[in-house]
SEPAVO-295728 format. One line per field, with one value per residue (C-alpha): residue in three letters; x, y, z. Coordinates in steps of 0.02 Angstrom, whole numbers, plus 50000, padded with zeros to 5 digits. Layout:
REM SEPAVO-295728
aa: [ALA_...]
px: [X_...]
py: [Y_...]
pz: [Z_...]
***
This chain:
REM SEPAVO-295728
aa: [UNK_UNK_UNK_UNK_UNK_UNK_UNK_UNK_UNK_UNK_UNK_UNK_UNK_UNK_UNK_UNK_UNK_UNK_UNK_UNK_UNK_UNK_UNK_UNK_UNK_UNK_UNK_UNK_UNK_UNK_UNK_UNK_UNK_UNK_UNK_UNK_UNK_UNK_UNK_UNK_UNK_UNK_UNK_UNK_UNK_UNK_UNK_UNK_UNK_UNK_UNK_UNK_UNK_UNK_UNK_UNK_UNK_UNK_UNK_UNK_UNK_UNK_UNK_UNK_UNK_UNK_UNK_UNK_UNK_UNK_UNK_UNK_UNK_UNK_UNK_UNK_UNK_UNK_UNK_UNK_UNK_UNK_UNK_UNK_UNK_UNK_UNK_UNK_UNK_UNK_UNK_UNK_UNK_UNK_UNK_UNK_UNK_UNK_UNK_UNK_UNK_UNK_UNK_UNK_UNK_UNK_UNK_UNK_UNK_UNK_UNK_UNK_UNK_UNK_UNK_UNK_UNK_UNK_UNK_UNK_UNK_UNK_UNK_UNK_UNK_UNK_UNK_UNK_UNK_UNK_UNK_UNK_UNK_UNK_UNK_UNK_UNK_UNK_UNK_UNK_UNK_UNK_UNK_UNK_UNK_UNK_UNK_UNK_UNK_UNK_UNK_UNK]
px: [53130_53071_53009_52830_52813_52873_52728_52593_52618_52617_52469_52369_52405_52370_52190_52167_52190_52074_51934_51975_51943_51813_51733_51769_51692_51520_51495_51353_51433_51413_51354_51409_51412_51283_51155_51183_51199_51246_51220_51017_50986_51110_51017_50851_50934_50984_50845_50720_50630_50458_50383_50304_50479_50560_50449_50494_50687_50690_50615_50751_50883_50812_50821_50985_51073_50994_51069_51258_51244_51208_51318_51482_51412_51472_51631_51686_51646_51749_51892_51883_51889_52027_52137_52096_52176_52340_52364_52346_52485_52480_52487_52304_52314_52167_52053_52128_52106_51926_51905_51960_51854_51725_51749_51781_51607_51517_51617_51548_51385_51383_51440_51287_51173_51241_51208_51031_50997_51052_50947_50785_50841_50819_50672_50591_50618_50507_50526_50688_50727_50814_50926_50944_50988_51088_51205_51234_51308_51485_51458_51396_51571_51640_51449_51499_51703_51741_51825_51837_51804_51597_51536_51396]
py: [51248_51278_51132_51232_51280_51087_51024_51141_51058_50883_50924_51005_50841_50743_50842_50852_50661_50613_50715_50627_50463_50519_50582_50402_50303_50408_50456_50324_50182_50182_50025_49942_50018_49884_49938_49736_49693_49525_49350_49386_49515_49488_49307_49400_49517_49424_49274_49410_49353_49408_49436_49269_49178_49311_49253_49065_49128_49215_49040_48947_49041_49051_48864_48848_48954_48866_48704_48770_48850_48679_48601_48738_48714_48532_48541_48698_48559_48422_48532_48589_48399_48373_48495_48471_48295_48385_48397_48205_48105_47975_47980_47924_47925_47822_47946_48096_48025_47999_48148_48220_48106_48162_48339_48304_48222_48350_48460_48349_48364_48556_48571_48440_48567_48712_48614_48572_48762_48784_48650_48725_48900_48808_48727_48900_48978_48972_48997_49109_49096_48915_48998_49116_49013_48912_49056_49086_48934_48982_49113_49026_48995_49184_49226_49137_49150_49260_49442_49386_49509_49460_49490_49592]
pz: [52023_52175_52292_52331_52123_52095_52256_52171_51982_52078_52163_52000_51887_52020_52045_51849_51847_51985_51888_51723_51827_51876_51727_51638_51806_51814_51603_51547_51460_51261_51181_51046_50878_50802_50972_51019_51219_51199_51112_51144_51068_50912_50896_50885_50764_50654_50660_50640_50798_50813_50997_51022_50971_51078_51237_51208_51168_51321_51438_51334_51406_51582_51543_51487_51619_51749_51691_51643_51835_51896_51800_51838_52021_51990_51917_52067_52183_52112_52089_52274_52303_52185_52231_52427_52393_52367_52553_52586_52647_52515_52338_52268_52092_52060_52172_52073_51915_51938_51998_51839_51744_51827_51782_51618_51595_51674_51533_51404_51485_51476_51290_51273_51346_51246_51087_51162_51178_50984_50920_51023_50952_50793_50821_50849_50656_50539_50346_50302_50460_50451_50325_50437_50585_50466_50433_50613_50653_50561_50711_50866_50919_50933_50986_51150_51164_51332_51285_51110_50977_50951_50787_50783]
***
């Protein structure tokens, strides 16, 4: 084989490969088989939200991400503390493991918030609906897990 017929092949996969790329990067994404974008909308789904409940659904959750942000805001800056300490000439144990302690409560204080948002989810069904809601929380968990396989 020559080295121009071997250049030219190179050259044509490599230009049939760019296009594919660029095929997958611009082509719309597809959603989800069940239609779902995300723990909203499959909590509405299957709580059978009307548009009123929706409205107050929707405030909770401005609600509760306002509070995890602050909260995660928290815990970034005792970790930049914590692991700024590492540089220090002495050995502070006491100072690191407060530190730690600290993060851990603001931990605990997060998971308290998240439970907080499920009880006020609650608090919003009516009728068949607390069934409902009642049968999503064997779910709430893998709802919520990051790049876990959600149910729908």
């Amino acid at each position: 084989m020559s080295k121009l017929k071997f250049i030219s092949i190179l050259a044509a996969g490599l230009l049939i490969s760019n296009l594919l790329l660029l095929v997958f990067i611009v082509s719309p994404k597809s959603e989800p088989k069940s239609g779902h974008k995300g723990p909203r909308n499959i909590i509405i789904k299957k709580l059978n939200f009307n548009e009123s409940q929706i409205e107050k659904y929707d405030e909770l959750i401005q609600w509760h991400r306002t509070k995890i942000r602050e909260k995660e805001h928290e815990i970034m800056e005792l970790k930049n503390t914590l692991y700024g300490n590492i540089l220090g000439e002495e050995d502070n144990t006491f100072k690191k493991d407060s530190i730690i302690n600290e993060i851990a409560t603001t931990q605990k204080e997060i998971e308290g918030i998240h439970y907080q948002h499920f009880q006020d989810i609650e608090a919003l069904c009516e009728g068949e609906q607390k069934n409902l809601f009642k049968d999503l929380t064997t779910e709430i968990a893998s709802l919520f897990a990051p790049g876990k396989g959600r149910k729908p």
